[in-house]
Structure formats: structure tokens, C-alpha cells
C-alpha positions, 0 to 999 in steps of 0.5 A: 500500500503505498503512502501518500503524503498528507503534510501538504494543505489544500490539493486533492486530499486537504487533512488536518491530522499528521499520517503518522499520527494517524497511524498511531491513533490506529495502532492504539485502538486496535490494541497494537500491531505492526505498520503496513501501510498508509493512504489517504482517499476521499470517503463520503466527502471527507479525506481519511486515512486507511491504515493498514497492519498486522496484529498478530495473525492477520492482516487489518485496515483501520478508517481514520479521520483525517480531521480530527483523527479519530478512528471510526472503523478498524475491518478485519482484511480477511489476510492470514499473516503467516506466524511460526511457533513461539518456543516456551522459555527454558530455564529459571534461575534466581537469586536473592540480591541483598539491595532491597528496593531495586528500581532498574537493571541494565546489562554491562557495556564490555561484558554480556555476562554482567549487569548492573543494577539500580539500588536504594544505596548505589549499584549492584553487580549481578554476573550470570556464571554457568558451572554444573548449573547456571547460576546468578552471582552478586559480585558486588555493590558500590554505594555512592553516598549520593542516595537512591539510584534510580537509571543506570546506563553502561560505559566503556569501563564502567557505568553511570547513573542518576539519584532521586536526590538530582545526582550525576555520577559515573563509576569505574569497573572496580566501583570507584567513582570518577566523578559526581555532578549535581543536576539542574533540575529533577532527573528523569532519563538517562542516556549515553551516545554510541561509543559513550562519549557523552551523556544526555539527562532528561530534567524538568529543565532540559535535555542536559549534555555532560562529557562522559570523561569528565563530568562537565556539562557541554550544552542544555536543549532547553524546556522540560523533557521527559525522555532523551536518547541518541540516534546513530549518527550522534543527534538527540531525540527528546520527548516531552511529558505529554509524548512529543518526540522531536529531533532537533532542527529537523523532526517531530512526532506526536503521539500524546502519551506519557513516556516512562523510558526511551532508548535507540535500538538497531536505529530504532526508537523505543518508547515505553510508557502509557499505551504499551511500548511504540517502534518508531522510526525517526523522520517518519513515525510509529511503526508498531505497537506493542500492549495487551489486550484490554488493559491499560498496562503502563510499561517501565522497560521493555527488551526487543531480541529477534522475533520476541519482544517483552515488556514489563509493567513495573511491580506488575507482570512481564509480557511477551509479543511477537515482534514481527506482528506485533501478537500478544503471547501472554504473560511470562510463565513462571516469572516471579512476582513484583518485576521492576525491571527487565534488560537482556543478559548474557546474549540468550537470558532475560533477567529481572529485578523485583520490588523484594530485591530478588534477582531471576533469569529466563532462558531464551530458546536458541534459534534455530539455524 
């Protein structure tokens, strides 16, 4: 379905709504799915939107309103997208961590085996080790003297990381601090660019920019930003706290929903938050949705690996999608309760931290070759 320009006033087909608006509204209302396609035609006198997705099985198109972009139909095409079998998750290991309140994990930069992880004092180290069994390690936990960690991001050599109480801090591999740097404003995202050089913090007064070697601040986009990330070729993408994604200077995307976390992927954007977790490609907009069926489920963190996509609703659930049709397979069988926070670990494992402090990894099936 080929898409027609709908940024143009007046012509053959006037609109008022953005077509990657459009395409957004539509993926809501049918409670996720992957883009096809997107034209616009006149319909009983008005110019509409037809959208066409996949979700999960089959083949839709939703009617959108190309006025006021409400949806006003969504019909099943009667297109069955062919889907292979989703293989159950393996193994379960678990270990009790010792931080208490744990609020986000991440996987370590120079070690696919290692994660760091946000705690109440500082930051733990969680390593996946195999023996006779795979088993979860707590190596290590540095406190930072600079209260509640809340983001990490991994660095070369290291990790960085954001408090409640308005710190910057980065840490060497062996825990020692490098420096600490009091923020402007209220932290809310954390960043790095590609190869770490810089770092980008979302605040109530702007999208911070501090050179990750030393501490300092290197420029401010003013205004108050929810969410920041860096896009491959080195330029920011920010989003506002009512869900305007904007590249600076030269884009951006409407999608009115309150993102909890962002993060650049295979030069993807991800957008996690109220209404599921979005795809979205810069210059153009979303390209797929994933959520579950009748709930309202807000996602924190999210972890995309090949054809299977997982999300987790914060001290809720964790639920898994497929990626290329954006189907709800269900919730994570056997995933203990309270996940916080999910991230990839060891190149085949899903690993979770719990509100108790609990630590638990899923195996990955291997795929097939």
C-alpha cells in the first residue's frame, strides 16, 4: 500500500491530522500491531486515512479521520499473516540480591555476562556464571553516598547513573567513582551516545549534555523533557511529558502519551510508557505497537531480541509479543512476582529485578539455524 503524503494543505486530499499520527491513533485502538501501510482517499466527502497492519495473525485496515483523527472503523482484511511457533522459555534461575528496593537493571557495556543494577544505596553487580548449573552471582555493590539510584546506563569501563536526590555520577569497573555532578533540575532519563562519549539527562529543565570523561556539562536543549536518547549518527531525540518526540532542527512526532523510558535500538526508537511500548522510526513515525489486550498496562522497560519482544509493567507482570506482528503471547510463565525491571543478559537470558530485591533469569530458546 503505498503512502501518500498528507503534510501538504489544500490539493486533492486537504487533512488536518499528521499520517503518522494517524497511524498511531490506529495502532492504539486496535490494541497494537505492526505498520503496513498508509493512504489517504476521499470517503463520503471527507479525506481519511486507511491504515493498514498486522496484529498478530492477520492482516487489518483501520478508517481514520483525517480531521480530527479519530478512528471510526478498524475491518478485519480477511489476510492470514503467516506466524511460526513461539518456543516456551527454558530455564529459571534466581537469586536473592541483598539491595532491597531495586528500581532498574541494565546489562554491562564490555561484558554480556554482567549487569548492573539500580539500588536504594548505589549499584549492584549481578554476573550470570554457568558451572554444573547456571547460576546468578552478586559480585558486588558500590554505594555512592549520593542516595537512591534510580537509571543506570553502561560505559566503556564502567557505568553511570542518576539519584532521586538530582545526582550525576559515573563509576569505574572496580566501583570507584570518577566523578559526581549535581543536576539542574529533577532527573528523569538517562542516556549515553554510541561509543559513550557523552551523556544526555532528561530534567524538568532540559535535555542536559555532560562529557562522559569528565563530568562537565557541554550544552542544555532547553524546556522540560521527559525522555532523551541518541540516534546513530550522534543527534538527540527528546520527548516531552505529554509524548512529543522531536529531533532537533529537523523532526517531530506526536503521539500524546506519557513516556516512562526511551532508548535507540538497531536505529530504532523505543518508547515505553502509557499505551504499551511504540517502534518508531525517526523522520517518519510509529511503526508498531506493542500492549495487551484490554488493559491499560503502563510499561517501565521493555527488551526487543529477534522475533520476541517483552515488556514489563513495573511491580506488575512481564509480557511477551511477537515482534514481527506485533501478537500478544501472554504473560511470562513462571516469572516471579513484583518485576521492576527487565534488560537482556548474557546474549540468550532475560533477567529481572523485583520490588523484594530478588534477582531471576529466563532462558531464551536458541534459534534455530
Amino acid at each position: 500500500m503505498r503512502e501518500v503524503s498528507a503534510r501538504r494543505p489544500g490539493g486533492d486530499f486537504p487533512v488536518a491530522v499528521d499520517a503518522g499520527l494517524a497511524a498511531d491513533r490506529a495502532l492504539r485502538e486496535a490494541g497494537g500491531g505492526r505498520l503496513a501501510g498508509v493512504r489517504v482517499v476521499r470517503e463520503s466527502g471527507r479525506a481519511v486515512y486507511l491504515v493498514q497492519f498486522a496484529r498478530g495473525s492477520w492482516l487489518c485496515t483501520a478508517t481514520v479521520d483525517a480531521g480530527t483523527g479519530e478512528v471510526t472503523a478498524i475491518a478485519d482484511d480477511g489476510v492470514k499473516v503467516p506466524i511460526s511457533a513461539v518456543p516456551p522459555l527454558g530455564a529459571l534461575v534466581t537469586a536473592p540480591s541483598g539491595f532491597g528496593t531495586i528500581w532498574e537493571v541494565r546489562a554491562a557495556a564490555g561484558d554480556p555476562a554482567v549487569a548492573y543494577v539500580a539500588t536504594g544505596a548505589g549499584v549492584g553487580v549481578v554476573r550470570l556464571r554457568r558451572g554444573l548449573a547456571w547460576t546468578l552471582v552478586v559480585e558486588d555493590h558500590h554505594r555512592t553516598g549520593c542516595g537512591a539510584t534510580r537509571q543506570v546506563v553502561p560505559l566503556p569501563g564502567g557505568v553511570a547513573g542518576i539519584t532521586a536526590g538530582g545526582w550525576l555520577f559515573r563509576l569505574d569497573e572496580a566501583g570507584r567513582m570518577r566523578w559526581q555532578t549535581r543536576l539542574p533540575a529533577a532527573a528523569s532519563g538517562l542516556a549515553a551516545d554510541p561509543v559513550g562519549e557523552r551523556l544526555v539527562i532528561a530534567t524538568n529543565a532540559g535535555a542536559v549534555e555532560i562529557d562522559a570523561a569528565t563530568g562537565a556539562a557541554v550544552g542544555v536543549v532547553p524546556g522540560s523533557v521527559r525522555a532523551a536518547a541518541y540516534l546513530p549518527d550522534g543527534d538527540l531525540v527528546l520527548a516531552g511529558h505529554c509524548g512529543l518526540l522531536t529531533v532537533p532542527g529537523r523532526w517531530s512526532c506526536p503521539t500524546g502519551e506519557y513516556p516512562e523510558r526511551m532508548w535507540v535500538q538497531d536505529g530504532r526508537i523505543y518508547v515505553a510508557g502509557v499505551g504499551g511500548l511504540k517502534e518508531i522510526l525517526a523522520g517518519e513515525g510509529v511503526v508498531g505497537r506493542w500492549s495487551v489486550p484490554g488493559a491499560e498496562v503502563v510499561v517501565e522497560s521493555a527488551v526487543v531480541t529477534g522475533d520476541r519482544v517483552f515488556t514489563c509493567a513495573s511491580g506488575s507482570r512481564v509480557d511477551e509479543h511477537t515482534y514481527a506482528t506485533a501478537g500478544y503471547t501472554g504473560p511470562v510463565d513462571g516469572m516471579p512476582d513484583g518485576p521492576e525491571s527487565i534488560t537482556l543478559i548474557g546474549g540468550s537470558w532475560l533477567l529481572a529485578a523485583h520490588r523484594c530485591g530478588l534477582l531471576s533469569a529466563h532462558q531464551l530458546p536458541t534459534p534455530a539455524r
